[in-house]
C-alpha positions, -999 to 999 in steps of 0.1 A, spaced: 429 575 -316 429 594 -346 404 589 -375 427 602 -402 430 580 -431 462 590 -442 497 572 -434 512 536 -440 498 540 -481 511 522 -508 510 556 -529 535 559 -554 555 592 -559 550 608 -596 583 604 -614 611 629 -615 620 639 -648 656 638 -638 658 600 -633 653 596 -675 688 621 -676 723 606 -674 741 572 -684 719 550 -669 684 566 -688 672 529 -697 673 512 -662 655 548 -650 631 543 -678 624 504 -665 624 513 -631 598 540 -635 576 515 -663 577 492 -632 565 519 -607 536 529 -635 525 490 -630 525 494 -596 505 525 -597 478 511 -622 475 480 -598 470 498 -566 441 521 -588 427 490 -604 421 469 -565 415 508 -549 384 503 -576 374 471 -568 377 474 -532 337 489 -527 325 460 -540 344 431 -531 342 446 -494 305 452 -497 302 415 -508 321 404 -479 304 422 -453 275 413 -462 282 380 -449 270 369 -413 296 382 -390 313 345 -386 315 339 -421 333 368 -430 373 359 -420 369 326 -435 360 334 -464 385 367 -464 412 342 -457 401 315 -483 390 342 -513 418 354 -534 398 378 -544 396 397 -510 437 396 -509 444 431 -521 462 463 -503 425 481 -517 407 460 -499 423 461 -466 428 499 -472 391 502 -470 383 476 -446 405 497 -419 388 530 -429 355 520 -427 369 504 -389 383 540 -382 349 554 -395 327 532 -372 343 549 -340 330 540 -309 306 514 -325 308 476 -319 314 471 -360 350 487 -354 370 464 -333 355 435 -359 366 452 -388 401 461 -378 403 423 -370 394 417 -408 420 441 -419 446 422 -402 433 392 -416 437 406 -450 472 415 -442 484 382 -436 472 377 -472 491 401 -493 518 392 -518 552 405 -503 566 402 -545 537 432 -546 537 443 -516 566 460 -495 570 446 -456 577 476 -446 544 495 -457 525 462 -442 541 466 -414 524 502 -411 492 493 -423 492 461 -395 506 485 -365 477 511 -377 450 483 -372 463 466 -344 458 505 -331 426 505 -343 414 472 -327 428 482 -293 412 510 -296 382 495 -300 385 478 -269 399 501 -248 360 520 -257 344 486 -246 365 485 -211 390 457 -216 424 473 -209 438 442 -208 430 435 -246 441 469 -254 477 465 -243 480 432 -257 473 455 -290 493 482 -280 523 457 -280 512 441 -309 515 475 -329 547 487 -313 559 451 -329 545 461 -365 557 493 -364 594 485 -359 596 467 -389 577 494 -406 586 526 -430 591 554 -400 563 570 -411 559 600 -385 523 602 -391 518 564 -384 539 564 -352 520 596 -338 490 577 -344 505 552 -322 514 573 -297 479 589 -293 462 554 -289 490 546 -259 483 576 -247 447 569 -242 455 535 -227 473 550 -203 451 577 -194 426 551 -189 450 530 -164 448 565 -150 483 570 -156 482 605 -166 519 614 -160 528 591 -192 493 594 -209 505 637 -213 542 625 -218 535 605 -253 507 629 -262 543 654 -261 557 629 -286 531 630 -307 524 666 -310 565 668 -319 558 641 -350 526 663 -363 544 694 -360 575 682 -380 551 669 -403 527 699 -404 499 685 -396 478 713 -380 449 702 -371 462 667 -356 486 690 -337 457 709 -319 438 683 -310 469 663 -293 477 695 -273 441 701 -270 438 661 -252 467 669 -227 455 706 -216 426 683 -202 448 655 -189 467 689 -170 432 700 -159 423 665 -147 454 663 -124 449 698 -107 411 696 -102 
């Protein structure tokens, strides 16, 4: 599973000049004032985030989704932004699978009038991926396809971001190659070196084709 952070943001494109041009300047002019709120909102709970997520995890570990689900405070895209990076970041550690679990949490909690379903819908599939993930490393297959579905759910209601289904596709891959099904585990890893490579990513591109030249060598040693 890939530790990129990138994919499923609520980032808001800078403004083309050529949307204040034409007949309908003033409704470009209150779209993009609305867009600039956006933007200043996402900065302003991007800012916050560090501490309103230090504060939470600093709470024993039982405490922390009630009081994530009870807090308004905690309900922000910024906050569950960081709370899956720092899951991503904490690799193979037990911390991870917890912390994707409080990133869904927080999803649950975000205003759809402020936040789009579809962009949710990425962010969710990308920590469902994370939390199967998480255990898939601790052995329980079992709980990792009940993730992997979970995802696959999220993502089809989500934006079609190419990086955020290749993401996808490299966690299935690794539950598969740990069912030892290799034929399918190489066959998706193909899919997701296709979505990297329309999207340029380089150096997610070599390491999916670098993880299926092994799953080749595995098969003919």
């Amino acid at each position: 599973m890939t530790d990129d952070n990138r994919g499923g943001a609520l980032d808001i494109a800078e403004p083309a000049s050529a949307l204040l041009t034409g007949e309908d300047g003033g409704g470009a002019r209150a779209l993009l004032a609305g867009l600039s709120r956006v933007r200043s909102e996402l900065d302003r709970e991007r800012a916050a985030a560090p501490r309103l997520v230090g504060e939470l995890l600093a709470l024993p570990l039982e405490l922390r989704e009630r009081r994530l689900r009870r807090d308004p405070r905690f309900h922000t895209w910024g906050v569950c932004e960081l709370l899956l990076a720092k899951s991503l970041e904490a690799g193979a550690e037990p911390a991870a699978g917890s912390l994707a679990a409080l990133t869904l949490a927080g999803t649950e909690r975000l205003d759809p009038a402020r936040h789009p379903l579809p962009v949710v819908g990425d962010l969710r599939a990308r920590a469902w991926a994370a939390l199967g993930e998480a255990r898939r490393r601790q052995g329980d297959l079992g709980g990792a396809e009940e993730a992997l579905r979970a995802a696959a759910a999220c993502l089809a209601h989500g934006t079609g971001d190419l990086l955020v289904e290749a993401r996808l596709l490299e966690f299935e891959a690794a539950v598969r190659r740990a069912q030892a099904r290799s034929g399918e585990a190489a066959a998706l890893l193909k899919q997701a070196a296709a979505r990297y490579r329309q999207i340029g990513e380089t150096q997610l591109l070599e390491r999916v084709l670098a993880e299926r030249e092994a799953i080749r060598r595995e098969a003919v040693s």
